[in-house]
C-alpha positions as CSV (number, residue, x, y, z in Angstrom):
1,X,94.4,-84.7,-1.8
2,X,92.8,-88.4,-1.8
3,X,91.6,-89.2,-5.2
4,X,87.8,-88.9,-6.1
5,X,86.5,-91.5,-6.2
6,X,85.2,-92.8,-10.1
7,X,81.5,-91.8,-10.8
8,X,80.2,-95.2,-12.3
9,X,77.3,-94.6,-14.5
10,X,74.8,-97.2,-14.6
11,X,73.7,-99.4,-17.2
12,X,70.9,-99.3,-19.0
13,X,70.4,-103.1,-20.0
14,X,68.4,-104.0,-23.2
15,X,65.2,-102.8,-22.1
16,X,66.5,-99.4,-20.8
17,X,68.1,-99.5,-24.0
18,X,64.7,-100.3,-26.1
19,X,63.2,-97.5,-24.2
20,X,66.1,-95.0,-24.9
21,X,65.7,-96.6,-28.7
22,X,62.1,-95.7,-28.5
23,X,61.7,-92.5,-26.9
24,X,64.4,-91.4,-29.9
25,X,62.4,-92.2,-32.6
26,X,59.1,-90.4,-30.8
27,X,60.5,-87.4,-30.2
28,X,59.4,-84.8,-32.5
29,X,62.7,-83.9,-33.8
30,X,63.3,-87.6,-35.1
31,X,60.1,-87.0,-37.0
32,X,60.5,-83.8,-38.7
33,X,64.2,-85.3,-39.4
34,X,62.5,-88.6,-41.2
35,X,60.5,-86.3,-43.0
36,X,63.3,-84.5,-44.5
37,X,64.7,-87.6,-45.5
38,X,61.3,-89.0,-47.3
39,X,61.7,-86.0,-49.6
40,X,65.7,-86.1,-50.0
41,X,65.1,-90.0,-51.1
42,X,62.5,-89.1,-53.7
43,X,64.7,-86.9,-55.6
44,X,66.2,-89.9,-56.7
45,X,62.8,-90.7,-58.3
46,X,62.9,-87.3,-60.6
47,X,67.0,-88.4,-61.9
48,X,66.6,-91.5,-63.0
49,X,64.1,-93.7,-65.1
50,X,61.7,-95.9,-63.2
51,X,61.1,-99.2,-64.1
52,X,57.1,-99.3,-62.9
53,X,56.4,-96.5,-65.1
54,X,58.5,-97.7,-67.8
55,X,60.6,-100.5,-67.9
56,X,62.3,-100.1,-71.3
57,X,63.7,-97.1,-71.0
58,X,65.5,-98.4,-67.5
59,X,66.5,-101.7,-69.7
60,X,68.2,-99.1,-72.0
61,X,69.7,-97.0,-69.6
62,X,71.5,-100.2,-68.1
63,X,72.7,-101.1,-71.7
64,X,73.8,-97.9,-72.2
65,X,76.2,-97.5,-69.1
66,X,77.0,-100.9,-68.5
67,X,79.4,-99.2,-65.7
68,X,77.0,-97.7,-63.5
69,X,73.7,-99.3,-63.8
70,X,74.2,-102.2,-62.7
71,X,75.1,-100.9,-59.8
72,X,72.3,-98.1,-59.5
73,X,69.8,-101.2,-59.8
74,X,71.1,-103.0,-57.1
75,X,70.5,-100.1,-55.4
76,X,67.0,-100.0,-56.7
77,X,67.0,-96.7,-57.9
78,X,65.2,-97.7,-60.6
79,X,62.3,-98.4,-58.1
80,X,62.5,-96.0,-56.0
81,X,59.3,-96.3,-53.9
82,X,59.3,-99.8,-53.6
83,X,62.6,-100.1,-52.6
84,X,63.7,-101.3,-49.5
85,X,65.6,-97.8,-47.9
86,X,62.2,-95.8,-48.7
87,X,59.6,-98.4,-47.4
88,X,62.0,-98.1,-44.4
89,X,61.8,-94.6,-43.8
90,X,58.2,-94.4,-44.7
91,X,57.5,-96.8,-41.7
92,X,59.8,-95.2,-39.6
93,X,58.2,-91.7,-40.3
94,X,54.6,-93.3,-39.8
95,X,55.9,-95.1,-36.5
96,X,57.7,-91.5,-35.2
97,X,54.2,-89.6,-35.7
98,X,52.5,-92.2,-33.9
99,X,54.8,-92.3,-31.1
100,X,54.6,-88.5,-30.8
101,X,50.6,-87.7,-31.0
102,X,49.4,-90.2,-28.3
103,X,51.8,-89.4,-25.4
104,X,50.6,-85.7,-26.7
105,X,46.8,-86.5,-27.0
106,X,46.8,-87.6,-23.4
107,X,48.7,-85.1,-22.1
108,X,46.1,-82.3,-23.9
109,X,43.3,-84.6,-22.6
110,X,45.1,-84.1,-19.2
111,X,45.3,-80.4,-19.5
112,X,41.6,-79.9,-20.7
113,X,40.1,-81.5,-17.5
114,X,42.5,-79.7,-15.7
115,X,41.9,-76.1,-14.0
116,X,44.2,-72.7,-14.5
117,X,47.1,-72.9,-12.6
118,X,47.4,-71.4,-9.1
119,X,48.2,-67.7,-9.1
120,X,52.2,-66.9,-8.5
121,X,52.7,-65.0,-5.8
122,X,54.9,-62.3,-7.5
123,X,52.7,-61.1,-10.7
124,X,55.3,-58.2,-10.7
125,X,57.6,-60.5,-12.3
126,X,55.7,-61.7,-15.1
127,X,56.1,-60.2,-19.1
128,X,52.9,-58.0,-19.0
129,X,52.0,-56.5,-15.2
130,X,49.6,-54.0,-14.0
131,X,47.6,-52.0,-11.4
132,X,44.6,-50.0,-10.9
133,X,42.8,-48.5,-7.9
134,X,39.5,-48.4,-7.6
135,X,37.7,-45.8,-5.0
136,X,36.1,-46.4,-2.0
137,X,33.0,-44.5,-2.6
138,X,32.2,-47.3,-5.5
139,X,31.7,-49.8,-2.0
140,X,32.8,-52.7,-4.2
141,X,34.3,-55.6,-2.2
142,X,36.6,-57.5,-3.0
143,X,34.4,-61.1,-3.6
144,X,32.4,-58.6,-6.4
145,X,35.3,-57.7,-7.4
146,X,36.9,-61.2,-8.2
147,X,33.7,-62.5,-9.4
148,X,33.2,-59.2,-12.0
149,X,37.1,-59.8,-13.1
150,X,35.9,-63.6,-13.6
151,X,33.1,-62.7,-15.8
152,X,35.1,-60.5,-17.7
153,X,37.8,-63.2,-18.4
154,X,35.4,-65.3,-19.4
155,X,33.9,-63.1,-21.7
156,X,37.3,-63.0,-23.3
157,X,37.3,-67.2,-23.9
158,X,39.2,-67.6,-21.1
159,X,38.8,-70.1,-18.9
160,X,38.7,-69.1,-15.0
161,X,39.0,-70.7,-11.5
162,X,38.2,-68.9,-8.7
163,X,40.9,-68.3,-5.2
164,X,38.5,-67.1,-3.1
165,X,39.2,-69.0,0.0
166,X,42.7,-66.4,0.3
167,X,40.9,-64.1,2.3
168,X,44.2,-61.8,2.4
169,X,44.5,-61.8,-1.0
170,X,41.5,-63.4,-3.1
171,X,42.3,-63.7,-6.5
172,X,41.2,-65.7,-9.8
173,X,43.8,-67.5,-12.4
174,X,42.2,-67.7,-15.9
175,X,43.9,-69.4,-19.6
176,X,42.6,-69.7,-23.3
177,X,44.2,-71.1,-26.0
178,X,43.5,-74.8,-25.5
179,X,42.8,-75.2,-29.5
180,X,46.7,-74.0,-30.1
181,X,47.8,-77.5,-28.5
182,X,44.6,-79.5,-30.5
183,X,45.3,-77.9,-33.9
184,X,49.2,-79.3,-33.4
185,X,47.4,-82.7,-32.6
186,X,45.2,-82.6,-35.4
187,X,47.9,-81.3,-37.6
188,X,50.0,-84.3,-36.9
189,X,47.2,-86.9,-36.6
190,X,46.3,-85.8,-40.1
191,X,50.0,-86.7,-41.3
192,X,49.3,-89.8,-40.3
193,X,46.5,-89.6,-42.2
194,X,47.9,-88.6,-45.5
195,X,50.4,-91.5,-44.8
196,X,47.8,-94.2,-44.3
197,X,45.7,-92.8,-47.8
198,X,48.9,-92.7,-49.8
199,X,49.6,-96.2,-49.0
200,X,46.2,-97.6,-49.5
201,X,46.4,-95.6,-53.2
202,X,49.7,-97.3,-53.7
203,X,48.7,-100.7,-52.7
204,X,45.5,-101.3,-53.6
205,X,45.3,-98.2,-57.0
206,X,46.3,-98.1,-60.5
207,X,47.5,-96.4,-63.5
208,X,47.5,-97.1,-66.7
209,X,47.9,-95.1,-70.4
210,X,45.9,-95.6,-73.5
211,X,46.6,-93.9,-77.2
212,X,42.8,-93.8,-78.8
213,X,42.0,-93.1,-82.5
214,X,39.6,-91.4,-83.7
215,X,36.4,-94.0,-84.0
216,X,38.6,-96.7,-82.5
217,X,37.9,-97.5,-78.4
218,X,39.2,-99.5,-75.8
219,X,37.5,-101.5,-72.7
220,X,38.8,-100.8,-69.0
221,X,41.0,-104.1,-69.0
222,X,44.5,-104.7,-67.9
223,X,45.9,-106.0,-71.3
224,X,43.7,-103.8,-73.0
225,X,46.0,-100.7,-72.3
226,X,49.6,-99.6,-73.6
227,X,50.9,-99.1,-70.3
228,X,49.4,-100.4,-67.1
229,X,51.1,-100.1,-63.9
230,X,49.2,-101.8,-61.3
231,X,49.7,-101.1,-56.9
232,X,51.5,-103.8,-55.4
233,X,48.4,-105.6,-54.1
234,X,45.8,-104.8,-56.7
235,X,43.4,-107.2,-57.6
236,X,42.4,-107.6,-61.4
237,X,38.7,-108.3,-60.5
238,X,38.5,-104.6,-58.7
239,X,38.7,-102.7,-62.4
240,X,35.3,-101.4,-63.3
241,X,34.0,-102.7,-66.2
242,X,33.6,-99.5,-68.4
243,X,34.4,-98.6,-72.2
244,X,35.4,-95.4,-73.9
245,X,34.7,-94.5,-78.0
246,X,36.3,-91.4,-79.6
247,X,34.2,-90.2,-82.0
248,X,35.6,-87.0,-82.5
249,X,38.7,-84.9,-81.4
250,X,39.1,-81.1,-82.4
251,X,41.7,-78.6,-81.6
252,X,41.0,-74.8,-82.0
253,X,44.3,-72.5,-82.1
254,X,44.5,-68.9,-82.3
255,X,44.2,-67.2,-85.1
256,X,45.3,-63.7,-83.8
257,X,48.5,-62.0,-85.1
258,X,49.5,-61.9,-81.3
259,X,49.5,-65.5,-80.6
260,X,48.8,-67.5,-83.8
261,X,49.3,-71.1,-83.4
262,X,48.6,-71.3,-80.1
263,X,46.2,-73.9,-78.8
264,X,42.8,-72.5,-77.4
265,X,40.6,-75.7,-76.2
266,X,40.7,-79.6,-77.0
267,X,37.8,-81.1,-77.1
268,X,37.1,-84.8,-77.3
269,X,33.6,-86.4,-78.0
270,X,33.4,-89.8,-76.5
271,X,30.7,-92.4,-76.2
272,X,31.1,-94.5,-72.9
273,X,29.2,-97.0,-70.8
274,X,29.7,-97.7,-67.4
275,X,28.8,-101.6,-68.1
276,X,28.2,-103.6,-71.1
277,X,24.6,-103.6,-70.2
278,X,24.5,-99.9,-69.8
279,X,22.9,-97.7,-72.4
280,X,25.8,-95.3,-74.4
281,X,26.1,-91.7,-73.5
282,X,28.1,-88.9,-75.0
283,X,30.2,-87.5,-72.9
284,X,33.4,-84.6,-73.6
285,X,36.3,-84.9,-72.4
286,X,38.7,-82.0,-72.2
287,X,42.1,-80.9,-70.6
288,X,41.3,-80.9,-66.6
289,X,37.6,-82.3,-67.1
290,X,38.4,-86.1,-66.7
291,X,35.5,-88.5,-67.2
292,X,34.6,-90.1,-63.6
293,X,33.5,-93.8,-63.5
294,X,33.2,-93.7,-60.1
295,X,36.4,-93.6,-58.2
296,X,38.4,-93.9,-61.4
297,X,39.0,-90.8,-63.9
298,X,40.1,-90.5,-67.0
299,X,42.1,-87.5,-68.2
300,X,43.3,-86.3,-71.1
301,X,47.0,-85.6,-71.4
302,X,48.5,-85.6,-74.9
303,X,46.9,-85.4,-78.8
304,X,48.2,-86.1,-82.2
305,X,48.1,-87.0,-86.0
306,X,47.0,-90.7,-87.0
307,X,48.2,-90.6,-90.7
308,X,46.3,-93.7,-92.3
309,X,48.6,-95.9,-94.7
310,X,48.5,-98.7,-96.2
311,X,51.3,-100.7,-97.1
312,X,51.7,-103.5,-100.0
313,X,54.6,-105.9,-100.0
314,X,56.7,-107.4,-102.8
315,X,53.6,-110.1,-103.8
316,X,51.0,-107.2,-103.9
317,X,49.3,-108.3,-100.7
318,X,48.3,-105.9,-98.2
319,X,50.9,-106.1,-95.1
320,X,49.8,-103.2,-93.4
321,X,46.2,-100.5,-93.5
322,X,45.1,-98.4,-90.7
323,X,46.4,-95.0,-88.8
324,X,49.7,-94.8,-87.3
325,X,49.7,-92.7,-84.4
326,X,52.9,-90.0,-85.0
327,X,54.6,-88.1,-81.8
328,X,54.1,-84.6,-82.1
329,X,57.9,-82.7,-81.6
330,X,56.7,-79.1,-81.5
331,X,53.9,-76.7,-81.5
332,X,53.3,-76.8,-84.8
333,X,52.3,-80.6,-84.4
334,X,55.6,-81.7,-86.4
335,X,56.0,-85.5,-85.7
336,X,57.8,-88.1,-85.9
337,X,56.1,-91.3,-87.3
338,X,57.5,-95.2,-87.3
339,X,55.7,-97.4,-89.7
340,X,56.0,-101.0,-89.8
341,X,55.1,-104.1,-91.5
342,X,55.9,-107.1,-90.0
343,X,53.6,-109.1,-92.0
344,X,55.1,-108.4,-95.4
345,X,56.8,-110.8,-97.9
346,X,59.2,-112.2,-99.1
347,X,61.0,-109.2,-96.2
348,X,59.3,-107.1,-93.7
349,X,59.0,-103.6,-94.1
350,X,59.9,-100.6,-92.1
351,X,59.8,-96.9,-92.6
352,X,61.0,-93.8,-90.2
353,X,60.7,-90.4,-90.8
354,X,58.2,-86.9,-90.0
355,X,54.4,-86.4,-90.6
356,X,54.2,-82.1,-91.4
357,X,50.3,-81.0,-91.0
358,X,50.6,-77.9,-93.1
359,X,53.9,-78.8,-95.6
360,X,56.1,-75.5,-96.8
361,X,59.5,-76.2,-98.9
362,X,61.8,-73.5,-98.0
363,X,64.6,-72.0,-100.6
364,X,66.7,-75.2,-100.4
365,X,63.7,-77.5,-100.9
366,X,63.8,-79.0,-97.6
367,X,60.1,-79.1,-96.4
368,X,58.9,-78.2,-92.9
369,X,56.0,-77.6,-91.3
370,X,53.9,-74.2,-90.7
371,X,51.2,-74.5,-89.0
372,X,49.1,-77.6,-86.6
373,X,45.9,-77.3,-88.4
374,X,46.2,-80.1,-91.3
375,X,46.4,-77.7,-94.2
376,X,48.6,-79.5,-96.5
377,X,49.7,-82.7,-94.8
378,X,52.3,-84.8,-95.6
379,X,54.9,-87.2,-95.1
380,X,58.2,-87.9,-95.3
381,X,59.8,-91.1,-95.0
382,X,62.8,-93.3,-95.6
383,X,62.3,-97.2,-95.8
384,X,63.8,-100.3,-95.3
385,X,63.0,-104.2,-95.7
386,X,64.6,-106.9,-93.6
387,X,64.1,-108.7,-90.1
388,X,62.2,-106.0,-88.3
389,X,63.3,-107.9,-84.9
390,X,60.0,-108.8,-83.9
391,X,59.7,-112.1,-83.6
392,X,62.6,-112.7,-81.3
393,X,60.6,-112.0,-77.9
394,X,62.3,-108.8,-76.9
395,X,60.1,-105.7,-75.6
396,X,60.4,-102.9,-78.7
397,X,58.7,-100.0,-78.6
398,X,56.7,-98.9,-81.5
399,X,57.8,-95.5,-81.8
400,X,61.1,-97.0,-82.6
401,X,63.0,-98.6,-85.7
402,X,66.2,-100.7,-85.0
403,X,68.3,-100.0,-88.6
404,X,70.9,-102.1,-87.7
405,X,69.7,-105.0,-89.1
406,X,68.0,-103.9,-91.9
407,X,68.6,-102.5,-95.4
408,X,67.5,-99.4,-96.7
409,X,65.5,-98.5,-99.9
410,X,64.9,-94.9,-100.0
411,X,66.8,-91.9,-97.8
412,X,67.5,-88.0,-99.1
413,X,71.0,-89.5,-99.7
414,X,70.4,-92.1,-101.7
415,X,69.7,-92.6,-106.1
416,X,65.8,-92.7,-105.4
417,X,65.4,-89.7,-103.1
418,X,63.5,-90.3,-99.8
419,X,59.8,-90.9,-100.2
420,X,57.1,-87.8,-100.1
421,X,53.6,-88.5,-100.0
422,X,50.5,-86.0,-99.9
423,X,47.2,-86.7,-98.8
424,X,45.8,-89.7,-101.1
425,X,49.5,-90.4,-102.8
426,X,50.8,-93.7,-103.4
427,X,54.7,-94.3,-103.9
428,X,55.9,-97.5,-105.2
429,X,59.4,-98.9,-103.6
430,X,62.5,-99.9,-105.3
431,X,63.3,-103.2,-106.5
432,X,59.8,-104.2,-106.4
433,X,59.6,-104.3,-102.6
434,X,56.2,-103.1,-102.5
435,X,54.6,-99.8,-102.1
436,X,52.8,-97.3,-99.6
437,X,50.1,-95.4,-99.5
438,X,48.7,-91.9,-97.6
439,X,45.3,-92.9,-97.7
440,X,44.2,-90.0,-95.1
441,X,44.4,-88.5,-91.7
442,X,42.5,-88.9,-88.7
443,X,43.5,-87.7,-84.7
444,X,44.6,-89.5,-81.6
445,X,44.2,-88.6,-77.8
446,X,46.7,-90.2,-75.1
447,X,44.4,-90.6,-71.7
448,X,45.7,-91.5,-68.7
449,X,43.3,-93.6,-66.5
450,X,44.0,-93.1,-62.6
451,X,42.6,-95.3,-59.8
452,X,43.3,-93.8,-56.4
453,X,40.9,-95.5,-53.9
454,X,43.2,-92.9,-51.1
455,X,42.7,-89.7,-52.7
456,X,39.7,-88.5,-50.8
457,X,41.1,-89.4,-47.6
458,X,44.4,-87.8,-48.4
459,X,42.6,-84.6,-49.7
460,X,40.0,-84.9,-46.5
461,X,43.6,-85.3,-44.4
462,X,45.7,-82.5,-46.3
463,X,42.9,-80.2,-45.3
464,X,42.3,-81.1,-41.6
465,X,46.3,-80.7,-41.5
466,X,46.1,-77.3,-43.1
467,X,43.2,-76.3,-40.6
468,X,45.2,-77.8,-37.6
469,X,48.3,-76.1,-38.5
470,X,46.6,-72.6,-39.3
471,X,45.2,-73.1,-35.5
472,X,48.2,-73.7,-33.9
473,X,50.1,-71.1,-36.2
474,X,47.0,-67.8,-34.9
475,X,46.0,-69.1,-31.4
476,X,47.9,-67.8,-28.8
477,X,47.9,-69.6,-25.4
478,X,47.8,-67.5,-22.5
479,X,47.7,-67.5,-19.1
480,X,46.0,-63.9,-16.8
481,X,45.7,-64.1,-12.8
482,X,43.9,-61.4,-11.4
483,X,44.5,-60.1,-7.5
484,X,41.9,-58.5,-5.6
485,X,42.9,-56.6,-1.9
486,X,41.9,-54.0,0.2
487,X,43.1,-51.2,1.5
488,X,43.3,-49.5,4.7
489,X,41.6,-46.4,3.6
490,X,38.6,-48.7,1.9
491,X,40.3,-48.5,-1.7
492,X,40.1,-51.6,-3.5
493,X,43.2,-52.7,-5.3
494,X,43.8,-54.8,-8.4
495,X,47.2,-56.3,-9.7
496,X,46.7,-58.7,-12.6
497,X,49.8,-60.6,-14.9
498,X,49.7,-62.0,-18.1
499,X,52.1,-64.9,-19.3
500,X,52.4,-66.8,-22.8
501,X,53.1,-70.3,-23.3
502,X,56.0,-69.4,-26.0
503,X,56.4,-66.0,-28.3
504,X,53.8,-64.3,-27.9
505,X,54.3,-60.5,-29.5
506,X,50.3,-60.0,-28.9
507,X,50.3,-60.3,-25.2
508,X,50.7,-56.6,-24.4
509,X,47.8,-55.9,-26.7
510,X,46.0,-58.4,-24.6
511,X,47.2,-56.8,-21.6
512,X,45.8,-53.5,-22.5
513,X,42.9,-55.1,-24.1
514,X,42.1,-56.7,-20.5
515,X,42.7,-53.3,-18.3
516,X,40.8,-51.4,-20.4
517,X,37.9,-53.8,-20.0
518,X,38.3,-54.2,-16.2
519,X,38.9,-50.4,-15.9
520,X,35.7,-49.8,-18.2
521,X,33.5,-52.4,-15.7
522,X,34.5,-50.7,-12.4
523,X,35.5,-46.9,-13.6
524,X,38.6,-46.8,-11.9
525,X,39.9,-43.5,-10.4
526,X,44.0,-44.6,-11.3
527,X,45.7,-47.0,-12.9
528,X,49.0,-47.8,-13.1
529,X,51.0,-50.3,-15.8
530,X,53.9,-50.9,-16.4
531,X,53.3,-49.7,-20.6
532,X,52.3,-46.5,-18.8
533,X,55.5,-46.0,-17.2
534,X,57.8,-47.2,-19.5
């Protein structure tokens, strides 16, 4: 046999290539693919520490595994949505549902101007089929009789075209379900959507975290926060120029044997003003009731002890006076508590230990706390003087002591015991180094302060995609011709088909739904389907 000869494809050059690139990335599988990758390169988000919401923990993480982090900051999973792979897919995603809804808006524009397909010529052959005979005595022609199965369709949304001009076999072709197709649009549009508002909260929103004493305030200002964690192009200028007081912050717990302890409602009276030329109103905030100063809200997120102290060094001077905010560790509002002095002399001060609202001191005379409400309050702490490392530049957080460099005074472990002070108690330190006082107790509220200028069109989007999806999940699209004829004897008779555009398990409901109605119009004297038979 000769050999064939070889098939030589041909080549698709750079722009067939840029259209084979294209038509790739549109499709929707490429989409719902990107998508699935958005959320797998987020977890990386919830593993490790990022540097935008906090920076010093992901400078300790790298000091303490000076192996891998390194290497996991280079790959910036320390910022992981700002890094380069998830902008990438982000764009690509946003690009992919673009691609896909136009070509598919103009293609549902096309089929809405459109009319009902043609009517096969075989209904016999589609999913649902039937008959029914209706008897010459009822002198209905067959024009009445596609114009009666006409209104009928249409009665039942469908939209209808007429085949009159058959005279053999006149018949009318009829669909509905047009909003299946236009929910899928508006599902995806809305994506799009959600994208755009999340990106104009990310570039152009903020964040920021504020601990607030009890009578103390703050003003809405960038360096007058603790934490403040700006979009990437936020403008200073854009903060609104408000001002929060606490006056007062209560708890309630239960009191009940069932579930004593517990925490019933937290209430925080606050004095604010929209602008320093405002008058002051009281407002209250509580858990999931922010304060709104117009598109930024305030919420509150965590609470606490403020013990007030007041610390005198080695020369008898005041170093230190005020409440120290302590970090709550249980439910029973035992905290830890860092106190320090960098202004004492001739050596700074420092002091670490727990802040117990309600004291008890069990059989070995270790105390611990029993309840939240500040029955007996007290604290426990162990000091040290020295270089407090404050002055050398480096970021330290205040709810931490470095002991490496310092010497200690007092501990459980050492000659003088550890230090115990009640409410109003003054301890003097050893060697002269000065002494500390529990001069009382107030409360603290941690608020987080949220500007999203994309949240109402990601919640107006989220909701048009939920509507859009809902339709195309419960609108079936469906397509019903309807044959007229006559017979010899003067019987009319009527065939009519139903098809679905996809899985449709309601279509022999409609089926029966649609014979019953034609049947009911024209009292039939037989029918035949194919339910019937089978």
């Amino acid at each position: 046999m000769p050999a064939r000869d070889k098939v030589v494809l041909p080549k698709l050059g750079p722009l067939g290539m840029l259209r084979w690139a294209w038509r790739q990335l549109t499709s929707m599988k490429t989409a719902l693919q990107l998508l699935l990758m958005l959320a797998v390169a987020s977890v990386p988000g919830s593993l490790f520490p990022q540097r935008p919401a906090n920076p010093a923990v992901v400078t300790q993480y790298i000091l303490d595994n000076p192996a891998t982090g390194p290497w996991l900051d280079r790959l910036q999973l320390f910022d992981v949505y700002s890094s380069v792979w998830f902008s990438a897919i982000y764009l690509l995603l946003f690009i992919s549902l673009v691609g896909c809804v136009i070509p598919r808006a103009r293609l549902h524009w096309k089929a809405l101007r459109s009319a009902p397909p043609r009517t096969p010529r075989s209904l016999s052959r589609l999913p649902e089929y039937g008959t029914m005979t209706v008897a010459a005595e009822s002198s209905l022609t067959v024009e009445q009789a596609v114009d009666d199965a006409a209104q009928i369709l249409r009665r039942h949304g469908y939209r209808t075209r007429l085949h009159a001009g058959d005279t053999d076999h006149p018949s009318v072709a009829a669909e509905r379900g047009y909003l299946k197709e236009a929910g899928n649009l508006v599902f995806h549009t809305a994506l799009i959507g959600v994208l755009i508002a999340v990106a104009i909260g990310g570039m152009f929103g903020y964040r920021a975290q504020k601990l607030v004493i009890e009578e103390e305030g703050f003003t809405n200002a960038e360096l007058g926060y603790d934490a403040f964690f700006p979009g990437t192009n936020f403008n200073p200028d854009s903060l609104s120029p408000f001002s929060i007081t606490l006056d007062n912050f209560e708890v309630r717990f239960d009191r009940s044997l069932t579930n004593y302890g517990s925490p019933i409602d937290f209430r925080a009276d606050m004095t604010v003003q929209n602008t320093p030329t405002d008058e002051p109103r009281q407002e209250v905030l509580r858990v999931n009731e922010p304060i709104s100063f117009g598109g930024t809200n305030v919420y509150l997120i965590g609470n606490g002890y403020a013990p007030v102290v007041t610390v005198r060094d080695g020369d008898g001077n005041i170093a230190l006076q005020g409440p120290v905010a302590s970090l709550p560790t249980d439910a029973t509002y035992n905290s830890t508590i860092v106190i320090k002095a960098p202004d004492a002399r001739p050596f700074q001060l420092g002091f670490v230990g727990f802040f117990l609202p309600t004291a008890m001191v069990d059989e070995d005379g270790v105390a611990f706390g029993s309840d939240p409400d500040p029955m007996n309050p007290q604290l426990n702490l162990n000091s040290y003087y020295g270089d407090l490392g404050l002055d050398d530049g480096n970021p330290v957080s205040v709810y931490q002591l470095d002991t490496s460099g310092l010497t200690q005074l007092n501990g459980r472990d050492m000659p003088d015991g550890g230090i115990v002070l009640g409410a109003y108690q003054t301890y003097d330190l050893p060697e002269g180094k000065g002494s500390i006082t529990f001069d009382g107790l107030k409360r603290y509220v941690a608020l987080d302060v949220v500007f999203d200028p994309g949240k109402i069109g990601a919640l107006v989007f989220t909701t048009l995609a939920l509507l859009g999806l809902i339709f195309t999940l419960i609108i079936p699209r469906r397509r019903v011709w309807i044959r007229v004829g006559k017979h010899d004897d003067g019987r009319t008779m009527v065939e009519y088909g139903l098809l679905a555009r996809g899985e449709d398990h309601g279509l022999s409901k409609e089926a029966v739904r649609i014979g019953s109605a034609l049947t009911k119009h024209w009292k039939r004297t037989t029918t035949e389907s194919r339910q019937e038979k089978s």
